[in-house]
C-alpha positions in Angstrom: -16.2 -4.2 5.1 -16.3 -7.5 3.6 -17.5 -10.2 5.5 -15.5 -12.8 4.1 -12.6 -10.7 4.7 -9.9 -11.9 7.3 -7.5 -9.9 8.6 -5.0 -11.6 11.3 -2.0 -10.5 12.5 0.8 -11.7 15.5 1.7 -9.9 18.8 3.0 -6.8 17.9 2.4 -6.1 14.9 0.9 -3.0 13.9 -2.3 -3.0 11.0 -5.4 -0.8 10.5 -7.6 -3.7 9.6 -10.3 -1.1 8.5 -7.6 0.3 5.8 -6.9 -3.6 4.3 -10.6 -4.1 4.1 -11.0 -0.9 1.9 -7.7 -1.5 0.0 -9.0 -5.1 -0.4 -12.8 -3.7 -1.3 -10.9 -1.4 -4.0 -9.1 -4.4 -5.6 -11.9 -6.4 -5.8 -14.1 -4.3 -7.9 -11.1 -3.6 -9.7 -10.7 -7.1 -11.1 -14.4 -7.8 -10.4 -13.3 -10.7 -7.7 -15.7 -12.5 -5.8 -14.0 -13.0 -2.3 -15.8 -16.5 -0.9 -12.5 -16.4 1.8 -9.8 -14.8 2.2 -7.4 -14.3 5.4 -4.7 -11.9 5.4 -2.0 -12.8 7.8 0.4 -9.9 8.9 4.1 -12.3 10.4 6.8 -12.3 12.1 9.8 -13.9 9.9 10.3 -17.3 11.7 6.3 -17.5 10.7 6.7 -17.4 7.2 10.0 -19.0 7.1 8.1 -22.0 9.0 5.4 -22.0 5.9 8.3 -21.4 3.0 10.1 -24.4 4.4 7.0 -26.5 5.3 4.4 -26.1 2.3 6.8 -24.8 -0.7 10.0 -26.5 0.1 12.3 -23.3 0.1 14.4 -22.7 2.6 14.7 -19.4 3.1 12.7 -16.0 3.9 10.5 -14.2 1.7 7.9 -11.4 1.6 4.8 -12.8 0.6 3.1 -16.1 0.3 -0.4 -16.8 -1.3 -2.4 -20.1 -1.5 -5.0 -20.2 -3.6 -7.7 -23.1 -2.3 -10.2 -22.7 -4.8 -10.1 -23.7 -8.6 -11.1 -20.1 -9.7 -9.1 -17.4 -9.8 -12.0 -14.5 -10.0 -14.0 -16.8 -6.9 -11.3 -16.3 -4.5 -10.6 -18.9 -1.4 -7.2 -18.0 0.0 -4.4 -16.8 2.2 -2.3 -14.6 2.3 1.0 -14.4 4.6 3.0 -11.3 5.0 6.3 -11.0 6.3 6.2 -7.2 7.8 10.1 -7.5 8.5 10.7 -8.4 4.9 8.4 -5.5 4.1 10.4 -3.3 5.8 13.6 -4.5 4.9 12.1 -4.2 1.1 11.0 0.1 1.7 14.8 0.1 2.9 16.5 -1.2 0.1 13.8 -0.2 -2.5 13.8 3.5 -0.5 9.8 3.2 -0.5 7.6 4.0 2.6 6.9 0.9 4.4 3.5 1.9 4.4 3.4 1.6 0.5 5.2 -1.5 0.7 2.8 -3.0 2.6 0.4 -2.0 -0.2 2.5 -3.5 -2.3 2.9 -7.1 -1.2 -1.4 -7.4 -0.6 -1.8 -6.3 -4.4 1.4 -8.6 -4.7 -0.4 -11.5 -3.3 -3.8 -11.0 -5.0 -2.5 -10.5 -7.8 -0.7 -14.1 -7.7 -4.3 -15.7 -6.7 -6.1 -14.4 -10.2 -3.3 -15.9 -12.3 -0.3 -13.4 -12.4 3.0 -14.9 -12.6 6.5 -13.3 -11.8 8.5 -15.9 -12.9 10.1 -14.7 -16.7 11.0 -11.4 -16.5 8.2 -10.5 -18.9 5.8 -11.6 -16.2 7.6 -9.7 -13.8 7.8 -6.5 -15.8 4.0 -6.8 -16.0 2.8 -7.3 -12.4 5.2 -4.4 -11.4 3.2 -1.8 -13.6 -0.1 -3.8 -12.5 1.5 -3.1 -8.4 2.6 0.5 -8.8 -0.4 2.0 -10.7 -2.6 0.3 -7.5 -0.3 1.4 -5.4 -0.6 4.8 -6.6 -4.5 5.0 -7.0 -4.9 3.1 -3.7 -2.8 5.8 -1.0 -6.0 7.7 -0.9 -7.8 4.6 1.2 -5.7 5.1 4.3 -2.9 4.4 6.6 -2.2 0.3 6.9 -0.6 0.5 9.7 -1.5 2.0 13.2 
């Protein structure tokens, strides 16, 4: 477990908080991060449309949110926000577990806080093959959800 690990999640939402930790653990000596905070927030859509609307100025739901507090990207101080709706509408529409779309959007969001971009398609291209080899190696850690 890592102590300056925070993994928070609303009222009915289902998450193996053990699993995050290792898949978090696993990605950190991956990219050899040092984690000095870092929450994990598991939301309800209204949630993360509040933040989208309130601290980015976008006006509409997404999947996944980072902000990164510290001026290091390998010293991380940061949250995380995940829509698990989204998530599941994603694994719908991509035909992906949800399970491994959860995955997804946690590598997604750490990956944003070291640097990675998805705005060219270049950039895009990149942090997919960066997301779906992780994804891959990281099944083996255990079930996110409950």
């Amino acid at each position: 477990m890592i102590k300056s690990l925070y993994v928070n999640k609303e009222k009915n939402i289902l998450i193996n908080k053990k699993a995050v930790h290792r898949l978090v653990h696993f990605i950190k000596n991956e990219f050899n991060l040092s984690i000095k905070n870092l929450e994990i927030n598991f939301v309800k859509p209204d949630t993360i449309l509040t933040i989208n609307k309130n601290y980015l100025n976008h006006d509409y739901l997404t999947d996944v949110i980072s902000f990164n507090y510290s001026d290091e990207n390998y010293n991380l101080d940061a949250e995380i926000f995940i829509c698990c709706e989204a998530a599941k509408e994603n694994a719908k529409i991509y035909k992906v577990k949800y399970e491994d779309e959860l995955r997804r959007l946690i590598i997604h969001g750490i990956l944003h806080l070291i640097g990675y971009d998805d705005i060219k398609t270049s950039q895009r291209k990149k942090m997919k093959q960066i997301e779906d080899l992780l994804v891959k190696r990281t099944k083996k850690l255990g079930e996110l959800t409950k």
